[in-house]
VOGU-3710 file (C-alpha; in Angstrom, 3 decimals, decimal comma):
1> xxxxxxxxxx> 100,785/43,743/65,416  97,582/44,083/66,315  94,479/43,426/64,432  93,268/47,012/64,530  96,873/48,504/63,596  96,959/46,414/60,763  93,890/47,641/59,302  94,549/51,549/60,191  98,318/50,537/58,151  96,020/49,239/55,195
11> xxxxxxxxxx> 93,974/52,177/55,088  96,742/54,637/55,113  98,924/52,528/52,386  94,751/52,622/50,365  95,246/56,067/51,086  97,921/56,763/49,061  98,403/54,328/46,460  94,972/54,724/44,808  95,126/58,805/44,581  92,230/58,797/42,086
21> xxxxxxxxxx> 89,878/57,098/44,278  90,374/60,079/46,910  89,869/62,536/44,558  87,385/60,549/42,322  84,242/62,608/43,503  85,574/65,531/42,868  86,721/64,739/39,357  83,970/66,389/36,874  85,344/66,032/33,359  82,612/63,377/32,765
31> xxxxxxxxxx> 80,352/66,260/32,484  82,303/68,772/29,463  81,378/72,311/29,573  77,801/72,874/28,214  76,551/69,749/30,462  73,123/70,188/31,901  72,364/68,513/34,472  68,403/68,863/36,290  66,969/66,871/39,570  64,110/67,517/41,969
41> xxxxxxxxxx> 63,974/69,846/44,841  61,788/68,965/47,490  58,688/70,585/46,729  59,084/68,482/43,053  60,579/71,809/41,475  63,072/70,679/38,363  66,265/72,107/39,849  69,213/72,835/36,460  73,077/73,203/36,459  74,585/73,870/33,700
51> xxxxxxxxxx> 78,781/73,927/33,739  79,884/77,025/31,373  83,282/76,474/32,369  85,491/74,607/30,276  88,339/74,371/32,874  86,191/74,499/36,490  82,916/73,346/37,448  81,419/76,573/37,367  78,688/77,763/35,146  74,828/79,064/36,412
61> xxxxxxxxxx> 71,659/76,969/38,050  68,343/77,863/38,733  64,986/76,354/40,073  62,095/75,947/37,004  58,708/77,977/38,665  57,296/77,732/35,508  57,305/81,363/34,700  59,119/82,676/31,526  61,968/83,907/33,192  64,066/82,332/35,659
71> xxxxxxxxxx> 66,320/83,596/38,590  69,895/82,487/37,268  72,270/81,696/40,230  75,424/81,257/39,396  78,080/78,977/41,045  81,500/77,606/41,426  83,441/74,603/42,764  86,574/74,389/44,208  88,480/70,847/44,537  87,055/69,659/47,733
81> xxxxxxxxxx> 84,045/69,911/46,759  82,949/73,512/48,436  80,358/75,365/45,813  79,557/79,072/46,269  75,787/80,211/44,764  75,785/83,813/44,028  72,796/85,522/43,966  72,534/89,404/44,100  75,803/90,066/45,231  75,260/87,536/48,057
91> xxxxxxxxxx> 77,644/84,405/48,338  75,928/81,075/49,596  77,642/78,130/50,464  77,258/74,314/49,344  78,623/71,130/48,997  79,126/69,133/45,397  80,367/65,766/45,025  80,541/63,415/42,028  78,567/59,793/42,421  79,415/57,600/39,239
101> xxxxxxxxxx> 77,308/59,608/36,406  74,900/61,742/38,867  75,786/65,003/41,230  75,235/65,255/44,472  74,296/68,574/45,575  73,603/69,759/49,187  72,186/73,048/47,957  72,154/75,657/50,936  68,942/77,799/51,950  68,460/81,270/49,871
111> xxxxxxxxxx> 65,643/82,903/51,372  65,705/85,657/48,594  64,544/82,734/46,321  62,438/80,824/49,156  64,628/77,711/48,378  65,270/75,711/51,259  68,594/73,992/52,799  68,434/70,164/51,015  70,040/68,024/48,951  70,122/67,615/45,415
121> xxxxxxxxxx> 70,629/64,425/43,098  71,505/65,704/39,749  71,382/63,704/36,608  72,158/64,310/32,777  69,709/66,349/31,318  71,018/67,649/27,694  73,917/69,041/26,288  73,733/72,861/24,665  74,915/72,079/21,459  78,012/74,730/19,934
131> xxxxxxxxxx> 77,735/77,012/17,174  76,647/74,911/14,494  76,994/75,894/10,883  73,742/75,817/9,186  74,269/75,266/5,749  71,718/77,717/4,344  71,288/76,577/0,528  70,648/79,244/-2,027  71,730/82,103/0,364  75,494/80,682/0,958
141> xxxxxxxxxx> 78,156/79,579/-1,358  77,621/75,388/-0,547  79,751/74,324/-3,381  82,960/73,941/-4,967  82,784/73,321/-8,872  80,825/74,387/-11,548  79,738/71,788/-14,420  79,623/73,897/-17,692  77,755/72,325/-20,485  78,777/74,839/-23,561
151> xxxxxxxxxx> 77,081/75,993/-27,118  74,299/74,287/-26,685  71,789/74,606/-29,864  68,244/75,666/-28,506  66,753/76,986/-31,957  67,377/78,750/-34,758  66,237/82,062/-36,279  66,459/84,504/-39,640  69,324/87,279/-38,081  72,224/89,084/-39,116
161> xxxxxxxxxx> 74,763/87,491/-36,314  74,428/86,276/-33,033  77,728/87,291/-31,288  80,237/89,689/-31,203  82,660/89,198/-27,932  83,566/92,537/-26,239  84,044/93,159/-22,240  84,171/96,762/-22,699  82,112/99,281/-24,885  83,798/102,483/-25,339
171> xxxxxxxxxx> 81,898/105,890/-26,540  84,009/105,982/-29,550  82,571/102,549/-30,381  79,035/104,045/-29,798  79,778/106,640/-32,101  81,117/104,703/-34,782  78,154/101,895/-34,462  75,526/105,499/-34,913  77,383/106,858/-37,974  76,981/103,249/-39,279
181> xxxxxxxxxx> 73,560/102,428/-38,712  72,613/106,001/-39,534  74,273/105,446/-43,177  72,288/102,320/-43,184  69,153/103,785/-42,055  69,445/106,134/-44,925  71,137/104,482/-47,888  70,098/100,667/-47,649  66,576/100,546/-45,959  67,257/96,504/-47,191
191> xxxxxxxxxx> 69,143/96,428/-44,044  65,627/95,306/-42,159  64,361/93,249/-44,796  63,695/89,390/-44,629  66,318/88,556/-47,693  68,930/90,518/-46,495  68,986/87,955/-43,399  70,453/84,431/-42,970  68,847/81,187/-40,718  71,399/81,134/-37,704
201> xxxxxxxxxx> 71,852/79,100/-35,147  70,904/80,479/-31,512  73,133/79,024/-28,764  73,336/78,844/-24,964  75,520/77,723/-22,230  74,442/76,064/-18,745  76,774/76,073/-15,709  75,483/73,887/-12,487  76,852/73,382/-9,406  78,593/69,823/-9,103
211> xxxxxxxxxx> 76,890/67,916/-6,651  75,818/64,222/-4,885  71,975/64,736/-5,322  69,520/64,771/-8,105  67,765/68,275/-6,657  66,458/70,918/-8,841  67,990/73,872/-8,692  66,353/77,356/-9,585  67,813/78,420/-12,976  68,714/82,400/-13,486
221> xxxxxxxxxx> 68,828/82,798/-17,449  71,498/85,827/-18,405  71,470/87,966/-21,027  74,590/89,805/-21,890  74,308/93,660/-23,524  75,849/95,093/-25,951  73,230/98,019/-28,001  71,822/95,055/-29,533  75,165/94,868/-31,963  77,764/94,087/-29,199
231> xxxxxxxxxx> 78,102/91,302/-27,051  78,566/87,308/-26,393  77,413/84,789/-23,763  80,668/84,337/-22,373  81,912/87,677/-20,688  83,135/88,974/-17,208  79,754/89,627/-15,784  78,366/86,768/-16,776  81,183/84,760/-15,336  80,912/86,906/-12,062
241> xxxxxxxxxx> 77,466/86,374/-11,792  77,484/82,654/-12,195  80,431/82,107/-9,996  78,261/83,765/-7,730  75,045/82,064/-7,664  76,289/78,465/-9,244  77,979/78,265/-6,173  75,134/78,468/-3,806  73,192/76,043/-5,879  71,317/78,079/-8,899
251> xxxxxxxxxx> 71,284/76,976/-12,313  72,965/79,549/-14,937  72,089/79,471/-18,490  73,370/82,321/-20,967  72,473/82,637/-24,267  73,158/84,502/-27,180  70,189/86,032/-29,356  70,316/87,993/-33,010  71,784/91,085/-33,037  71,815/93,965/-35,756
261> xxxxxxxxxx> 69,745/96,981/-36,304  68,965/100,086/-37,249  67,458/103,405/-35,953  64,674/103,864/-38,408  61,207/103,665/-37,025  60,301/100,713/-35,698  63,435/98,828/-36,394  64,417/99,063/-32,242  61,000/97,843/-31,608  61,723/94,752/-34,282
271> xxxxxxxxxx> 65,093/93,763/-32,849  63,666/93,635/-29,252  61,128/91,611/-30,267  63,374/88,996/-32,274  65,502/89,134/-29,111  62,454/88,400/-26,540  61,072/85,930/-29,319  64,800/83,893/-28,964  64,968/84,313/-24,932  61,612/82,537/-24,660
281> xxxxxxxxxx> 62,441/80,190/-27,374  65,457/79,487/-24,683  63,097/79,261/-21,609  61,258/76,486/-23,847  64,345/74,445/-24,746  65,750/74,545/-20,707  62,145/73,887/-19,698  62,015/70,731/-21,897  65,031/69,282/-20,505  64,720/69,944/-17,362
291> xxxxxxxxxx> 65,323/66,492/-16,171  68,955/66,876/-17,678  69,598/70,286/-16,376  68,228/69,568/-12,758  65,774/72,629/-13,426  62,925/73,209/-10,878  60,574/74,811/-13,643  58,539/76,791/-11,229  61,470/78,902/-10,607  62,974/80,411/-13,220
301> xxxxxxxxxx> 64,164/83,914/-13,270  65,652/86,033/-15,972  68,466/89,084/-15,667  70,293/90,932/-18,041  72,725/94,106/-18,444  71,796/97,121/-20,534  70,232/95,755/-23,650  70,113/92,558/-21,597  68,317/94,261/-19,257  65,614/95,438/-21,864
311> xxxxxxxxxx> 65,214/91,786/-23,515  64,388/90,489/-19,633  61,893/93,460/-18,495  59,947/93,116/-21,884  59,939/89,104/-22,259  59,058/89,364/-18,820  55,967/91,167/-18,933  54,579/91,616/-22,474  52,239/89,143/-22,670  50,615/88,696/-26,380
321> xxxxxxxxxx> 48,533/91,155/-26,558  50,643/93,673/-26,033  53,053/93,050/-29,002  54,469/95,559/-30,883  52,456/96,965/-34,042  55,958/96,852/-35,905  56,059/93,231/-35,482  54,155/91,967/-38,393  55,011/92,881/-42,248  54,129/96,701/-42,469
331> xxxxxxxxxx> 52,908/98,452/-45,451  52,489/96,147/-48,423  54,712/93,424/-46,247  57,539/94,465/-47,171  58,857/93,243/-44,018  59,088/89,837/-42,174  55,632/89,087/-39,716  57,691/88,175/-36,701  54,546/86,289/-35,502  53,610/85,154/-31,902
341> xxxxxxxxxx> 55,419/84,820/-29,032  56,278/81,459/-29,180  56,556/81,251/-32,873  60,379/81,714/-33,427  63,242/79,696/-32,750  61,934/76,345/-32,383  58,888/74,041/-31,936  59,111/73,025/-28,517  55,864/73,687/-26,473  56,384/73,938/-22,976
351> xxxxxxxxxx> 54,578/76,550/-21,061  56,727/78,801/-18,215  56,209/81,252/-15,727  59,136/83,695/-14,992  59,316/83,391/-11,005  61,372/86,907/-11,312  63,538/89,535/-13,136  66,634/91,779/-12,418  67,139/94,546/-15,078  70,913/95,994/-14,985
361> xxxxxxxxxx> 70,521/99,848/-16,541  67,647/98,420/-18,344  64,266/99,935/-19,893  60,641/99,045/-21,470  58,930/101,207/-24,332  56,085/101,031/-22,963  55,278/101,663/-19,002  51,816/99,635/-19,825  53,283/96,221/-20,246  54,019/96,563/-16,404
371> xxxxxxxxxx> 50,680/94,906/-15,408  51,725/91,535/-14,171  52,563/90,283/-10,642  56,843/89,690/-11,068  58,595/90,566/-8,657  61,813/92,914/-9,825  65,153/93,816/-9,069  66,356/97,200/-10,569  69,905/98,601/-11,034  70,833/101,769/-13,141
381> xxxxxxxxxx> 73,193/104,322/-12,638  71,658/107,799/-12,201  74,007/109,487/-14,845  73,637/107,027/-17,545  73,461/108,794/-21,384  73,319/105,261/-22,731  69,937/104,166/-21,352  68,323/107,016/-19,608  67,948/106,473/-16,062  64,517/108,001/-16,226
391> xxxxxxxxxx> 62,661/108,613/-19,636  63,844/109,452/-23,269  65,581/108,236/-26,235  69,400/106,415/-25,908  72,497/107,845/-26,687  71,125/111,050/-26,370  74,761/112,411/-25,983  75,942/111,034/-29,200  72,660/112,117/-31,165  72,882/115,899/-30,526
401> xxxxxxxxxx> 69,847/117,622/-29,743  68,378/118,581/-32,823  68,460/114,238/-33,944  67,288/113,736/-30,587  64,094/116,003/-31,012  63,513/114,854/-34,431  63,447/110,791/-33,228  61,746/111,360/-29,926  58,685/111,481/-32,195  59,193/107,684/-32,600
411> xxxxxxxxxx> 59,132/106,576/-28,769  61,413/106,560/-26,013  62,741/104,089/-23,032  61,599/104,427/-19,723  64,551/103,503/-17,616  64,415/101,903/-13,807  62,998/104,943/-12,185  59,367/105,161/-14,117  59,502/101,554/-14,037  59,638/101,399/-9,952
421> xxxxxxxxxx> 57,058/104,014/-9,461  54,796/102,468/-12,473  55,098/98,890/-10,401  55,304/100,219/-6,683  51,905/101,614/-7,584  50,634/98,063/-8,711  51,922/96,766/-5,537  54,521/94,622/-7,832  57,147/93,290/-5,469  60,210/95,533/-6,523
431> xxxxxxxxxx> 63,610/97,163/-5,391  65,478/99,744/-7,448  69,240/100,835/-6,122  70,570/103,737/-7,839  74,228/104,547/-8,445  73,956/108,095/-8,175  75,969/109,743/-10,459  77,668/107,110/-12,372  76,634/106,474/-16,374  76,269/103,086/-17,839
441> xxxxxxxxxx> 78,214/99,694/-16,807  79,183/101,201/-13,897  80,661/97,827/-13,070  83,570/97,229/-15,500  86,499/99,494/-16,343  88,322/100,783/-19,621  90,815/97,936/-19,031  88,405/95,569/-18,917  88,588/94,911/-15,410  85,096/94,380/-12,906
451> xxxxxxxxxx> 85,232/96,936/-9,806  83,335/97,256/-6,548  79,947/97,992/-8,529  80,026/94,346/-9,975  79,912/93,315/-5,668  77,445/94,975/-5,440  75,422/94,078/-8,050  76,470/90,245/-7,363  75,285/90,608/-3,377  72,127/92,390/-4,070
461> xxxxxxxxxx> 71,072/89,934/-7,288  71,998/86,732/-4,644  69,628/88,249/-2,049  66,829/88,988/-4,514  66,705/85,472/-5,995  67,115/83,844/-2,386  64,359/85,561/-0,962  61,848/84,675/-3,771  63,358/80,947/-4,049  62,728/80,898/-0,203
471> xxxxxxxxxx> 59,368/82,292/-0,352  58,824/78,150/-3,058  61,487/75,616/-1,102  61,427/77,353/2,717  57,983/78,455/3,341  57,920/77,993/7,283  57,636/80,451/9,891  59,115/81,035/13,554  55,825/81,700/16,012  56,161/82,633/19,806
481> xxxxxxxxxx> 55,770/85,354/21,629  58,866/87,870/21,201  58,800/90,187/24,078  58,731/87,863/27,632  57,510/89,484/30,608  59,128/87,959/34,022  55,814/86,477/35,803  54,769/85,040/32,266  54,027/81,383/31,945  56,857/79,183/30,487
491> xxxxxxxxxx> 56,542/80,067/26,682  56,912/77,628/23,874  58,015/78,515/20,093  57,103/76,190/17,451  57,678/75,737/13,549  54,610/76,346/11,389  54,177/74,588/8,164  56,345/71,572/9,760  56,215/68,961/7,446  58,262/66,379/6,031
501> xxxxxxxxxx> 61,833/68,434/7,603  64,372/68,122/10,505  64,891/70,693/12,656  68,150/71,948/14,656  67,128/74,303/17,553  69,725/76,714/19,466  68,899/79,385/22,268  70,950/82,109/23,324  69,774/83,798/26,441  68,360/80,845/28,114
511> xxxxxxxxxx> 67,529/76,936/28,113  65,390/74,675/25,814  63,604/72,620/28,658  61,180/70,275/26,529  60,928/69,580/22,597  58,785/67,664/20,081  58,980/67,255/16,545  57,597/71,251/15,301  57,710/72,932/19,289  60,621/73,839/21,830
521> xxxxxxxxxx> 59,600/75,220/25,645  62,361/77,881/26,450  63,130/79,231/29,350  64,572/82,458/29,635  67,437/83,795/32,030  67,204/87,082/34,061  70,884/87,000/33,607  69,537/88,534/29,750  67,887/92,027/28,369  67,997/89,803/24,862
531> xxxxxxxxxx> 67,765/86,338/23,799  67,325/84,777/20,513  65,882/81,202/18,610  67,500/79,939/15,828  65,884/76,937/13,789  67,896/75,318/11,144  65,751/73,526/9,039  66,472/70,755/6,746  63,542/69,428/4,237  63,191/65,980/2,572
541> xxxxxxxxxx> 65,161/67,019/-0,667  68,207/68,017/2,234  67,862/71,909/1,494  68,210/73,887/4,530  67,517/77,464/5,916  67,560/79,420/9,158  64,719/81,049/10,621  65,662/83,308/13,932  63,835/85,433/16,439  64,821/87,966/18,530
551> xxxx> 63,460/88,137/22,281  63,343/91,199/24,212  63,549/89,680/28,065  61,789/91,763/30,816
//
């Protein structure tokens, strides 16, 4: 056989033994979909490809002018290698073969575009990342479990009792509790004296979310209601709540206080007093052992249901000179001086600042305390006889009218609505949502079951506390401009107060071309009316949030 048989035999045998080095160029799974690729054209232009196909090399490519807004061709690639550019409803045809890690493109002339016929080596540029899931602490249930540290001991104080457990309060409970404190009121005025009291001991619970690091948390103190004469720290909105917000990393303490009153003069003033005298004797103890609890002490908050609610409006904003006259010991002290503030329940000093308050069907006595800078969260349903949704004396259903006139001589509650217009006027961060036309604990049933009001109340209270928490842990910001005109230079987005954090960047609507530690350079695809930055950042303590922006493409 002749020399130049044999080697047109070996060739052909080559040929079709070794199958995958025939079809080797044209074998792209090297580059997954979301590969971009970018080389230079001939004028030194950055020339991109990105494959959006999972199954095909197919996806869009464009030439970088440096203007905002690029010219998006898009293209496919059959198995031989033939690649079609489509451009304005007019088809274009290449060449693309596959050289070890690189592309090489013989990219055909589109005079709409002024690019010229050439040829194209591409090379691994970046790889758009997939939906990640931003783990967004505080705003997003991030845990599992729930550590409960119970009936802890954070003081003690002169009270009638300190707990009685019910879910549900009926009116015929109401009713009963009036005829008996009425009876009281009348026949043992020893009821509010000093001797007729015993030292008790005032107890809380704290519930944390179970986790690997030694972070601290904000801490939400709840107070349960109950008229002042029902109620226990342990309940179904309590556990609601902190199922809620344990989970997405808060700190939940609930305490019980003294309960038992009257309805003489004064006496309601007296009890909430005690009551805000115990919650901040609480703040104190959680304050001190902070270490212990994982409590960040610049953010605590305080909520509270219906007498709950009162107790958390009044502690806080009544500062000490605005105590109640009916606080000390009366005519000829007869009566207890309840004292300071801070002088009841135990010794501890540490200072606090409530960070913010949420008030479920809750009130004030006095519209006047309202003078300091807190921001609020409001709930009350606009039918409530319990604790009027605007202004007036409780149970003004089970008093009658003529009782009613006769005690609204005394003082009256102002419910949520006087209390948002009192603090929109102050300029007092605040939201009120009304259930309109529902009365009092709208959010739990005669069978002691929660309903659709307690979602509510759960979703809203989440978003109040994340927004003020992020306001203390997240304080960055998303600048760039928003609204991209075509002929616009390339436009670059940046973190501001970068510090100290990681950052994870996605773009939808076009292509993050360079980035540095605090600043991406985007360009945007005429392909898109819309695009839109997301930023997931992730500080030294390993908290995260998103920050987005929305970009209106023209």
């Amino acid at each position: 056989m002749k020399p130049i048989k044999i080697l047109f035999a070996v060739l052909i045998v080559a040929g079709l033994l070794l199958p995958s080095c025939r079809d080797n160029t044209n074998n792209y799974a090297v580059f997954p979909q979301g590969t971009i690729l970018s080389g230079k054209t001939k004028d030194g232009k950055t020339f991109y490809l990105i494959r959006e196909d999972a199954q095909t090399m197919a996806g869009i490519c464009f030439v970088d002018n440096n203007r905002a807004v690029a010219e998006i061709i898009d293209f496919s690639t059959d198995s031989t290698g033939l690649t079609i550019f489509s451009y304005k409803n007019e088809d274009f045809s290449g060449k693309m073969s596959r050289k070890s890690k690189e592309i090489v493109l013989t990219l055909p002339e589109i005079p709409s575009l002024s690019i010229a016929s050439q040829t194209i080596k591409l090379k691994y540029f970046n790889q758009i990342s997939g939906k990640y899931d931003c783990i967004e602490t505080y705003k997003h249930s991030v845990f599992e479990n729930i550590v409960a540290e119970k009936d802890l001991q954070y003081g003690s104080a002169l009270g009638y009792y300190t707990s009685k457990p019910t879910d549900y309060i009926s009116k015929d409970d109401y009713k009963k509790w009036f005829s008996e404190m009425l009876s009281l009121s009348w026949k043992n005025k020893g009821f509010l004296f000093k001797y007729n009291m015993e030292e008790l001991p005032l107890l809380l619970d704290v519930y944390r979310p179970e986790k690997s690091h030694n972070n601290k948390s904000p801490l939400l103190l709840f107070i349960h209601g109950g008229a002042f004469l029902f109620g226990d720290k342990e309940s179904l909105v309590q556990q609601a709540i902190t199922d809620y917000l344990v989970k997405r990393g808060f700190t939940v303490a609930a305490i019980n206080y003294r309960l038992g009153t009257s309805i003489t003069p004064g006496a309601i003033e007296r009890t909430i007093y005690r009551d805000v005298q115990d919650t901040r004797a609480a703040l104190r103890y959680l304050v001190h052992h902070r270490e212990k609890f994982g409590i960040d002490e610049e953010q605590l908050y305080l909520a509270g249901s219906s007498a709950g609610g009162i107790i958390s409006l009044t502690t806080a904003f009544m500062d000490s000179n605005e105590i109640y006259d009916s606080a000390d010991g009366g005519l000829f002290n007869l009566r207890e001086n309840l004292g300071g503030l801070d002088d009841s329940g135990n010794d501890l000093k540490e200072p606090f600042t409530i960070a913010g308050v949420a008030s479920m069907w809750g009130a004030v006595t006095d519209l006047k305390i309202l003078n300091n800078h807190i921001p609020t969260l409001l709930f009350h349903g606009t039918a409530d006889d319990i604790v009027p949704c605007d202004e007036g004396l409780p149970f003004k259903e089970l008093m009658g009218e003529y009782l009613h006139s006769i005690l609204s001589s005394f003082g009256k509650l102002y419910g949520s609505e006087p209390i948002y217009h009192r603090l929109t006027a102050l300029n007092v961060p605040v939201r009120y949502i009304p259930f309109h036309g529902v009365g009092h604990d709208p959010y739990i049933e005669s069978d002691e079951t929660l309903n659709a009001y307690m979602d509510i109340v759960c979703n809203e209270l989440g978003a109040f506390l994340y927004e003020n928490v992020a306001k203390h842990y997240f304080n960055y910001h998303l600048s760039g401009n928003t609204l991209v005109e075509a002929q616009e230079s390339i436009q670059s987005y940046r973190i501001d107060n970068y510090k100290d954090v990681t950052v994870q960047w996605q773009v939808d609507g076009g292509l993050i071309t360079e980035q540095s530690n605090d600043t991406i350079r985007v360009i945007w695809y005429s392909s898109h009316t819309t695009g839109k930055i997301t930023a997931c950042i992730t500080n030294e303590k390993g908290l995260s949030c998103k920050k987005e922006l929305e970009i209106t493409i023209n």
